[in-house]
N, C-alpha and C positions, 0 to 999 in steps of 0.2 A: 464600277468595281464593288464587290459584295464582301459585307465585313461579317466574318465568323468569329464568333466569341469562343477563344479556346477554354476550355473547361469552362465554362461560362465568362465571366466577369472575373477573373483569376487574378489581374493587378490589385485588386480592389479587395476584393471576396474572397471564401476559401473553397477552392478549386472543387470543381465535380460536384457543389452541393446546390440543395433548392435556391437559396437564399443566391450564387453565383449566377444560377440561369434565371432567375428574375430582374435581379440587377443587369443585366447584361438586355433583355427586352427594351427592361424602361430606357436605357442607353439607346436606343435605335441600332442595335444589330437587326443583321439582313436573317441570321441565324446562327444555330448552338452548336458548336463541337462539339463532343464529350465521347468518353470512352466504356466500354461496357463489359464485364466477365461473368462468372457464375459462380454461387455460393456452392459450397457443399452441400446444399437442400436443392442444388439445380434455381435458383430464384437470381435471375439478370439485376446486377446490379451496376451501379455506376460510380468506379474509380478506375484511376490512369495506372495507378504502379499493380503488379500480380502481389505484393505484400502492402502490409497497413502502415507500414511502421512512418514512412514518413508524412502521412494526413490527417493519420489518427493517433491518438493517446493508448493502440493496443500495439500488439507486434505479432507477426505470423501470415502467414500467407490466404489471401482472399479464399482459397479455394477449401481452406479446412476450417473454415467457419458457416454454421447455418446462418441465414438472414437473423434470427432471432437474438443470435449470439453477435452477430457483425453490428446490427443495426446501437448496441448497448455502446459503441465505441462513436467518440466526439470527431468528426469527420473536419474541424475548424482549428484543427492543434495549432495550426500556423497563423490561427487568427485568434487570439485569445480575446479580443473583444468581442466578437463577432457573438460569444455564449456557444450552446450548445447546437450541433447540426451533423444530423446521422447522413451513412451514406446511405441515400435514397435508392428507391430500388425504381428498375427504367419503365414498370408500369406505372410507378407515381411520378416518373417523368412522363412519359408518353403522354398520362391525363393533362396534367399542365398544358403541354406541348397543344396537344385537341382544341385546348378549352381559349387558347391565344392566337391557333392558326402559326405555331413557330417551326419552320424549317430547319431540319436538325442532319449533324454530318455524324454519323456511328462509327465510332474507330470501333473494330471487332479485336478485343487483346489475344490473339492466338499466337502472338508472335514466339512469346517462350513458354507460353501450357497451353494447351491446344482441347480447348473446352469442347466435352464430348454434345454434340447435337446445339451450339451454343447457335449457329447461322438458320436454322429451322425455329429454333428459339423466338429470336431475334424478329426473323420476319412474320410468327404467327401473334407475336407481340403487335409487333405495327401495324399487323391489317386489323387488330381487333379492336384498335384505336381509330382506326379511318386515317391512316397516316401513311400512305404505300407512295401518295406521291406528294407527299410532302417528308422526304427522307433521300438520304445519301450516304452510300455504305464508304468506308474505308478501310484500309489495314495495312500492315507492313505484311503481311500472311497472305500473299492474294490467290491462296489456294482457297481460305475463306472467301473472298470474291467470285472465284468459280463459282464455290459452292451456292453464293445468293442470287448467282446468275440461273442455276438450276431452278432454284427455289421458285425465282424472281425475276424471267427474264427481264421483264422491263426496268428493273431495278437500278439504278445510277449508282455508278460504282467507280470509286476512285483509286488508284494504286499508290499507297505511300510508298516513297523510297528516302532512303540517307541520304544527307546532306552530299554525299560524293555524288549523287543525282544517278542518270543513265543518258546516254548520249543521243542514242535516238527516242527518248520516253515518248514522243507521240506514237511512233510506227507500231513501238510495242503495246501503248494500251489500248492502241485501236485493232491491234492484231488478238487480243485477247477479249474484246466487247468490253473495255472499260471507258465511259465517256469522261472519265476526269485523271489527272496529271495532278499528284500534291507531294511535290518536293521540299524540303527546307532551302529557304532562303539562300544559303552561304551553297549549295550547288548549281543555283538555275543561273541560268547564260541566256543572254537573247538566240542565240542558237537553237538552243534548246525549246524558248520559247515559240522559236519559226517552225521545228518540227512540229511541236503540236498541235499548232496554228493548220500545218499543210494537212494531216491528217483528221482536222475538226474536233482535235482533243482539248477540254477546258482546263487552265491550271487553275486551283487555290493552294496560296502559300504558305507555309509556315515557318516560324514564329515571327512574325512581323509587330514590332514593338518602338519602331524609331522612323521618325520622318525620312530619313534620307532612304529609307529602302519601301517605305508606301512612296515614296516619290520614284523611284525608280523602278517599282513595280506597275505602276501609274502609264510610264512612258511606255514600258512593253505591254502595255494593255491586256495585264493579266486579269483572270476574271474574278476572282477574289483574295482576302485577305484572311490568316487564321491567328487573332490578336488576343492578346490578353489584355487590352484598354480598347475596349471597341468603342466606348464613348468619344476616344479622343482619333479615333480612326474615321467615326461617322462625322464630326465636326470638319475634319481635315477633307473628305470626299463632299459632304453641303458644300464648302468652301467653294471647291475645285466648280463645281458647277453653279454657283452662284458666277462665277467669273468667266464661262461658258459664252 
């Protein structure tokens, strides 16, 4: 089972920033979630909410700030120890990413502003890092998915859904060319996990943050986890296989 670090090391760190996706490495994740939108200058940046107000010390929505003006705002509000940490922008991710060989899951935020050219973006970012197969798209929006599917056929592409899940979600993301199923936790049913299964779609789950549900995810031999303590996800799976 494969531990994904949501916004990096997010239990620990303050979400979406460098200092998160490093910490979460040295942790022995398998790989990075993180989420990505665009400035008002068009420049990909990496945060989860479409506004600042609850990561950063500003307020106002990501999309009517240039990177020059976005980057001036402390992206660690919630970690006041932590000092200061801008939201980085996903080409100074993507180098990191290069320069460690780290596997990264792209949530695309289309889901309520629907960033103009943001999936062309996205993917001429990645190949210019040497990064096409070492990436995996996501989205609540999987008209974006299409769209990285044009871009990208070969591209691995996941369909997020709510937590009320979808009843046949393998039938459908294999009927749409999506090779992954990433549901929240409080919807998936071993049911749900057999469709997948019959139709060769991988699930990774989200927010897995307590033993009894990496335990029970374990059993239905889901194929990954998307945690916010990957460290204590990666100790709990050594375990399992030291016992092997």
């Amino acid at each position: 089972m494969k531990i994904w670090a949501h916004r990096g090391y997010s239990g620990r760190y303050p979400e979406n920033t460098m200092l998160a996706f490093k910490k979460a490495a040295e942790a022995g994740c398998d790989g990075i979630e993180l989420d990505v939108q665009l400035t008002k200058d068009d420049v990909l940046v990496v945060i989860h909410d479409e506004t600042i107000d609850r990561v950063t010390d500003g307020t106002g929505r990501v999309v009517d700030y240039t990177y020059e003006e976005l980057k001036k705002f402390n992206a660690a509000k919630n970690f006041p120890e932590a000092g200061f940490h801008p939201v980085p922008t996903f080409d100074e991710y993507c180098a990191w990413a290069a320069s460690v060989g780290m596997v990264t899951n792209i949530e695309i935020k289309t889901g309520h502003y629907y960033y103009e050219e943001i999936e062309r973006k996205l993917v001429e970012m990645v190949r210019s890092h040497g990064l096409a197969d070492k990436v995996l798209y996501s989205s609540f929006n999987h008209m974006s998915l299409a769209k990285i599917k044009e871009l990208e056929p070969g591209a691995q592409c996941g369909a997020l859904l709510s937590e009320a899940g979808m009843g046949n979600a393998g039938y459908y993301c294999h009927s749409q060319g999506f090779q992954w199923y990433h549901p929240g936790y409080k919807g998936l049913t071993k049911q749900l996990v057999d469709n997948c299964r019959k139709f060769g779609v991988g699930i990774n789950v989200w927010t897995v943050n307590t033993m009894d549900e990496l335990e029970q995810l374990d059993l239905w031999e889901c194929q990954g986890v998307i945690t916010n303590y990957p460290a204590v996800c990666r100790a709990w799976v050594e375990y399992k296989k030291s016992k092997a």
